[in-house]
N, C-alpha and C positions, 0 to 999 in steps of 0.2 A: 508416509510423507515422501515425495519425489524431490530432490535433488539435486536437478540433472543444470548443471550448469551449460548453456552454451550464449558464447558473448557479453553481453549483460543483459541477456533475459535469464529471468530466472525463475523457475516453474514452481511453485509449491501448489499439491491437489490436497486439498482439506474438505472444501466443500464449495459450493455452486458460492461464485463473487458475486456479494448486493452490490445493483445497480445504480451508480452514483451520478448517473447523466438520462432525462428523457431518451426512451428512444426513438419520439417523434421530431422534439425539436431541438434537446441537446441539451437545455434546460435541468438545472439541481434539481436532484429527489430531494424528499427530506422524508424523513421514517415517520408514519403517524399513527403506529401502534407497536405496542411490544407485549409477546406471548410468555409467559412465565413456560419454560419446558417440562417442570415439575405436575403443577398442579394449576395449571392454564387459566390461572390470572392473567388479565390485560390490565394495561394501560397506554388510554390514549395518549395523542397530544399533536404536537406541533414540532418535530425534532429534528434539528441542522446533526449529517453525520458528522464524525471526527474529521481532522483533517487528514488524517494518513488515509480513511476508507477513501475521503474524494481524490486520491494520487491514482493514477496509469495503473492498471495491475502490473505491469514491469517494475515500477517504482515500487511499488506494494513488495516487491518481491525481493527487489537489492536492499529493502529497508531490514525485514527480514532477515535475508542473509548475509546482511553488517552484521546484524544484533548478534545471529548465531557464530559470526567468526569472532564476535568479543571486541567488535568496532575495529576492526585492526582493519585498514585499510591498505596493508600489506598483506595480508593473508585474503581477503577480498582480489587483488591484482591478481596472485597467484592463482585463486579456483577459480577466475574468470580466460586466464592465460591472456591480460591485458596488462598496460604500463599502470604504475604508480598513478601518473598525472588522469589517467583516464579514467580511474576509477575515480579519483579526488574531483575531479571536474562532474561527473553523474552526480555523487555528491553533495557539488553544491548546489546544482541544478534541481536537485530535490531541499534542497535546505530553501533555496528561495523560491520555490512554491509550496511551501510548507507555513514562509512566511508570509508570503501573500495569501493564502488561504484561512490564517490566522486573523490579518489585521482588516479581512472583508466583511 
């Protein structure tokens, strides 16, 4: 797991990010199959992702390391080396595309 805080990007490598935008026309994926990693049952279908996978991977990634600072958006300012308000304003800027991708 990388770490590396710089600004409010924030890097976590896990594994390759699913693609939550065409990348011919920009246009929503939506998943239409899922591979069981055990014992490689499928199932099809027709599936809208969550709303966190369709955020920015930046966003994807201060969501993350809210959770892992225990939501403290003081402890967030400080491993970003940014003000209170800065962090709190990202924030909400991800809270209301959270909820607009919610009530779409």
């Amino acid at each position: 797991m990388n770490h590396k805080i710089h600004n409010v990007n924030i890097k976590f490598n896990f594994m390759k990010k699913t693609p939550s935008a065409c990348p011919a026309c920009g246009s929503e994926l939506a998943v239409t199959e899922l591979t069981c990693m055990s014992c490689q049952t499928r199932v099809s279908g027709h599936y809208r992702l969550p709303p966190l996978l369709r955020l920015e991977p930046d966003a994807q990634a201060f969501v993350q390391a809210f959770v892992l600072a225990s939501g403290s958006l003081k402890a967030m300012a400080t491993q970003l080396g940014v003000s209170y308000p800065t962090v709190r304003n990202r924030l909400d800027d991800i809270i209301k595309k959270l909820e607009e991708e919610s009530s779409a």
